[in-house]
MARDREN-149085 format. One record per atom (N, C-alpha, C): x, y, z. Coordinates in steps of 0.05 Angstrom, whole numbers, plus 5000, padded with zeros to 4 digits. Layout:
! MARDREN-149085
XYZ ...
***
This chain:
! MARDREN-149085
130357427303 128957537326 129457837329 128458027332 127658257336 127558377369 129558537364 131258657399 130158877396 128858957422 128459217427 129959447427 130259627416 131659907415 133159957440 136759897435 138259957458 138160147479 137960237494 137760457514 140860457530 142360647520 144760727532 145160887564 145260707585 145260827605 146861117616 145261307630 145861577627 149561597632 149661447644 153061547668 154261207667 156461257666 158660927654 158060807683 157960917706 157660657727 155260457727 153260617707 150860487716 150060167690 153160217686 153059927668 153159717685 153859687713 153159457729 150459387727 149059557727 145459447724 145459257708 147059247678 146059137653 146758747649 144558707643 145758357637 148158347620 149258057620 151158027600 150858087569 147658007561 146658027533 146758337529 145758497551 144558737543 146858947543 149358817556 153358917554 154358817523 153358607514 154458557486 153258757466 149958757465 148458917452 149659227456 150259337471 150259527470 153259637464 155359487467 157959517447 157459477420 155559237407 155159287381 154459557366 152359587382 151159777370 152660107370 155060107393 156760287387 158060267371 159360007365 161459937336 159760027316 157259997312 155159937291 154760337281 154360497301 153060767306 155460977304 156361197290 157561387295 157461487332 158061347357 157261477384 159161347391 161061657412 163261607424 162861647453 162561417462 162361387493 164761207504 167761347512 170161127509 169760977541 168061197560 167261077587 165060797594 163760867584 161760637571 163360337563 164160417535 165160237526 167760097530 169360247550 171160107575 169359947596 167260117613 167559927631 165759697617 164059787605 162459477595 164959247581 166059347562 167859207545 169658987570 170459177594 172658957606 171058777629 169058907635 166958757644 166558477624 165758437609 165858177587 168358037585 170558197574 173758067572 174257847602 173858047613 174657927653 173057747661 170657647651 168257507664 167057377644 166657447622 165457267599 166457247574 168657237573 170757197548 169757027545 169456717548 168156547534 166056537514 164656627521 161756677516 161556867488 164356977485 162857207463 164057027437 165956857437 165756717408 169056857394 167656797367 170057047354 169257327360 167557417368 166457717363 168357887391 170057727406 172057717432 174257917416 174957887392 176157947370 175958287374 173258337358 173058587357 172958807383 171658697404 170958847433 174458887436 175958747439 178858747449 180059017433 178859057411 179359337396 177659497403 175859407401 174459607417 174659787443 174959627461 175859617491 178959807481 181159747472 183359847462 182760097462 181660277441 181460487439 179660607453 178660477471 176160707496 177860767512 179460457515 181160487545 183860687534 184260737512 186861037508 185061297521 182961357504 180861567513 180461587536 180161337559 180661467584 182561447601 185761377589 189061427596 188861137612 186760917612 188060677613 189660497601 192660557591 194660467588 194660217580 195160247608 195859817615 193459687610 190859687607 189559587591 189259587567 190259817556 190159817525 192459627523 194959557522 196759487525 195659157523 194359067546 193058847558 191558737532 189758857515 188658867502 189958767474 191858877461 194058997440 195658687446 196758637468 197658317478 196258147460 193258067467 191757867459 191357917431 191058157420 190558157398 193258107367 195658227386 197558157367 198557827360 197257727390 198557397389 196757257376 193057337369 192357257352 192457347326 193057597316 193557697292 196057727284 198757717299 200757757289 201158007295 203658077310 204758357298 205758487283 206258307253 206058427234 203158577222 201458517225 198558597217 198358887219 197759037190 198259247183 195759417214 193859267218 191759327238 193059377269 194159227268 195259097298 197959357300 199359377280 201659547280 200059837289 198159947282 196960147281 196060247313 195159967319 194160007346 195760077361 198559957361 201259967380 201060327376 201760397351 201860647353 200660847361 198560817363 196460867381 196460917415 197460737419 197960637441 201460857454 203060837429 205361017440 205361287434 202761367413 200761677416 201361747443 199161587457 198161567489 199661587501 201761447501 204761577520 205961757522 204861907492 207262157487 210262047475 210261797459 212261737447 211061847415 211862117409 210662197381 212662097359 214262087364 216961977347 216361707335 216461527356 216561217349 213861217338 211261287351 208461277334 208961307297 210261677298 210861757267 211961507255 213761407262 214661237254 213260967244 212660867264 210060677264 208760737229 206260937227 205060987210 206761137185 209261247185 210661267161 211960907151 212860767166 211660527164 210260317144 208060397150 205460277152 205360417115 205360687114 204760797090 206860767064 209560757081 210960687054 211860397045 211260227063 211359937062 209559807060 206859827070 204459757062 202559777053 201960067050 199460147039 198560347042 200060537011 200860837018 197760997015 196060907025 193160997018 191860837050 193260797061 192360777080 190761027101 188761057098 186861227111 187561297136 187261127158 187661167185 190461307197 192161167184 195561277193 195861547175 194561607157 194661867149 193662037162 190961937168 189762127195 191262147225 192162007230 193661947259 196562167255 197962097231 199062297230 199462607227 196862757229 195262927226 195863027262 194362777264 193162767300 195862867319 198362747295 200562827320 201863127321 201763117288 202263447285 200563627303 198463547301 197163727321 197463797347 197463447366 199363447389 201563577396 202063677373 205563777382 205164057377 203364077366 202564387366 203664517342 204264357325 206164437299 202964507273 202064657276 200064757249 199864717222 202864797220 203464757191 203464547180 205164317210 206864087194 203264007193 201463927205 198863897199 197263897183 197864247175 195664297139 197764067122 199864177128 201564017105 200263647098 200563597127 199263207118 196963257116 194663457123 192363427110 191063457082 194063717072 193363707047 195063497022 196563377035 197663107023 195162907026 193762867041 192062727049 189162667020 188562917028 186562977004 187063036978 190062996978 190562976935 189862696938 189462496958 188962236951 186262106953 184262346971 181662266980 180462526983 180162666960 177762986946 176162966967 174762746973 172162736973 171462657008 173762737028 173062617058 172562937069 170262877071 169163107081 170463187108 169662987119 171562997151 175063187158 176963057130 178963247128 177763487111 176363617098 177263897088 175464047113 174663917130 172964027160 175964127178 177263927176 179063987191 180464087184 181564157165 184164397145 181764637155 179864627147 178564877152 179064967176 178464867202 178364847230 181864987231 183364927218 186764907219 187165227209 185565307185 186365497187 185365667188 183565697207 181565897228 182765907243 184665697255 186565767276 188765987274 188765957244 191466267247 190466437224 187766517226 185566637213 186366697189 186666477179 186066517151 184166467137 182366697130 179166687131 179266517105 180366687079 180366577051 180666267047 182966207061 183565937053 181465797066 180765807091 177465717102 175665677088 174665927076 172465907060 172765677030 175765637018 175965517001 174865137010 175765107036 174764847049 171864907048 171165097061 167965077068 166565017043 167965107016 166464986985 166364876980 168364726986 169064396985 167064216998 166964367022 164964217036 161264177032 160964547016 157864527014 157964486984 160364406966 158964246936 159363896947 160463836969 159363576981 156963496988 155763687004 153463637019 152363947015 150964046990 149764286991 147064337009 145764047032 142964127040 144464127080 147164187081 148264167107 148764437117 147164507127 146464827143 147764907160 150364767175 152064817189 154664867168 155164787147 157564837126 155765137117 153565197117 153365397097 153965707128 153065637155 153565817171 156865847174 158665617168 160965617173 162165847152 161565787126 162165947103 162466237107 158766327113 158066587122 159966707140 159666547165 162266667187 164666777166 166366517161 168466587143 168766967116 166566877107 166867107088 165267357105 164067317129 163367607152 166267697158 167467567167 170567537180 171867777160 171967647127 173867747106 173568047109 171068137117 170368407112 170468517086 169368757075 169368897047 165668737040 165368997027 162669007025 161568616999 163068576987 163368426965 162868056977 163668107004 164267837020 161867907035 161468157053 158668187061 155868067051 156168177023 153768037009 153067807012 155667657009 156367317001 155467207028 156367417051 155467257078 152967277090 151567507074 148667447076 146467357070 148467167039 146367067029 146766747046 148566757053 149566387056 148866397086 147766637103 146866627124 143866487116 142966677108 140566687094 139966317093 142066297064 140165877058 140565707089 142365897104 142765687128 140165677137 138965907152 136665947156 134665757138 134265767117 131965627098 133165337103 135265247105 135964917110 135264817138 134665047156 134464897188 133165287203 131065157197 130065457209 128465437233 130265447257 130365337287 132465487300 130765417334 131565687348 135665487350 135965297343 138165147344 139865277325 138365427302 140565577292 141565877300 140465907330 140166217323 144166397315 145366297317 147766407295 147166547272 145666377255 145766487231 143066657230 141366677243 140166887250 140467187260 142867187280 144667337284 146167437273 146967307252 149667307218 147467467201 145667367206 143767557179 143367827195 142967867214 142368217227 144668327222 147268257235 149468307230 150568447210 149968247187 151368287164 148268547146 146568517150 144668827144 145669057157 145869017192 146469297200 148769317195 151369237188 153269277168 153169437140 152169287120 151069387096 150569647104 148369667125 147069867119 148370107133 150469987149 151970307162 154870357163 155370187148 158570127139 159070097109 156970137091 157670107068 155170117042 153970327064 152570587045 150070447027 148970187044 145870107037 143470077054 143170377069 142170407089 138470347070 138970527041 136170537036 134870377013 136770137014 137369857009 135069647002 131369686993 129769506996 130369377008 131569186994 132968787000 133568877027 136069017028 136568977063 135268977083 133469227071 131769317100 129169227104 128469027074 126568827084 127868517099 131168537087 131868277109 132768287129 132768577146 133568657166 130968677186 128168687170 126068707184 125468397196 125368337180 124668007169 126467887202 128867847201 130667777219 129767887248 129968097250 128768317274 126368117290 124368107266 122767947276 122567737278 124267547267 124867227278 125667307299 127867417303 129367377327 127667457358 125667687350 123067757375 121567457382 121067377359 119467087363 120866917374 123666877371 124966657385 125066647412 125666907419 126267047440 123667067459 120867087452 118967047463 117966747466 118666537439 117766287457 118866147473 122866207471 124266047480 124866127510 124066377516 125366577542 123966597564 123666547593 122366637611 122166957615 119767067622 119367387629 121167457638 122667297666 124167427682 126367467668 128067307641 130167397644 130667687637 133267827652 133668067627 135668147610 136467907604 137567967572 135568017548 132467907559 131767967533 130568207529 129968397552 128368707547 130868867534 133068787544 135368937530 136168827502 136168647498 136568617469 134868657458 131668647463 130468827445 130769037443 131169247460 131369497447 134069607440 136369297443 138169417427 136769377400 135569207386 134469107365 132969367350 131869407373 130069697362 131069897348 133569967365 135570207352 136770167334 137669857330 139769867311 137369827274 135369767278 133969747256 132369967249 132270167266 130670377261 131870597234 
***
């Protein structure tokens, strides 16, 4: 039988509206969907546990994990706890799953110690490729504000998994934090010979090698402005529209390619996207935009 397309209610209270069927459906389809709604999926989730545990079968199973980790996300404790109960007495507390969750759970407390522990654990006794506790351990370094100890498990991480895009996002992210443009950019390659048609890795890049400064990185960040543009050419990118003016009136007055063809036709080129954006997306009244055009004006003339 064939269900109509879920509709996720705007604001978590307004899950009282929803039937019992249309509270199950709509946790599936969060388990099912990359979408993090931990409000949502608390109150619907304990809504079911508290009132229709029967009814859901084995699938009681998964919501209780589910429910688990919404209810950390919004510092309900003792429910996660509540949760972590039922689930260890059916799975065991040995269960490499179940152990994970506890730790989880003493994340949330601010027990960073016993957690580390937990998932060093988990990795050298059960399963040193274990994904999640590698990541979690990541998660605490960070918590604690420690940077280093961080790149460090992220880059232990990925001698074992090249290819998780998700971590060389985050080493990148790590060391933008203590601007280190170079080593950035080396993630950001990683990331666009993963996914070369992803127009947010190629503006990330650009940034990165705008940052490096010297005319040699300039280039590099105008061209990778540039495919951003040709991969998503919308007023949603306007960054890299901005990255491409940028990086011309640079060139052209910082490093002696003022009379530059290429530039000063991609400096025109840009000038005038950016008038067009600015005219369909803008009401008359505002006035940021009479002034940025004729900052526009001067700086291209």
């Amino acid at each position: 039988m064939k269900h109509e397309p879920i509709v996720h209610p705007k604001y978590p209270h307004e899950y009282k509206k929803l039937t019992f069927n249309e509270m199950r459906r709509l946790l599936q389809d969060i388990r099912q969907n990359p979408v993090r709604k931990p409000a949502l999926v608390y109150f619907c989730g304990m809504e079911l546990l508290q009132n229709h545990a029967g009814a859901l079968g084995d699938e009681i199973w998964s919501i209780y994990e589910q429910v688990l980790i919404a209810a950390l996300d919004v510092n309900q404790i003792a429910d996660a706890e509540f949760c972590w109960v039922k689930l260890s007495d059916r799975f065991s507390k040995e269960s490499q799953r179940v152990q994970r969750l506890k730790a989880m759970i003493l994340e949330a407390e601010g027990n960073y110690d016993l957690a580390e522990e937990v998932y060093k654990d988990i990795l050298e006794e059960t399963n040193k490729c274990d994904i999640h506790s590698h990541k979690r351990r990541v998660a605490i370094a960070k918590a604690r504000g420690n940077r280093a100890d961080a790149i460090g498990k992220l880059e232990e991480f990925l001698k074992l998994y090249q290819t998780d895009e998700e971590a060389w996002h985050e080493l990148a992210c790590l060391h933008l934090d203590g601007c280190e443009y170079s080593k950035a950019c080396y993630c950001y390659e990683e990331l666009i010979l993963h996914d070369p048609n992803n127009w947010m890795f190629m503006l990330k890049y650009a940034e990165c090698l705008y940052s490096l400064g010297e005319k040699k990185h300039m280039l590099e960040a105008r061209k990778y402005y540039a495919q951003s543009i040709c991969l998503h050419d919308s007023v949603r990118n306007l960054r890299s529209y901005y990255g491409l003016w940028i990086c011309c009136i640079m060139l052209a007055t910082q490093y002696n390619m003022k009379d530059n063809a290429e530039n000063k036709d991609l400096l025109k080129w840009v000038v005038s996207k950016l008038r067009g954006l600015y005219t369909t997306h803008c009401s008359e009244g505002q006035a940021a935009k009479p002034l940025l055009m004729l900052k526009m004006n001067q700086l291209s003339e």
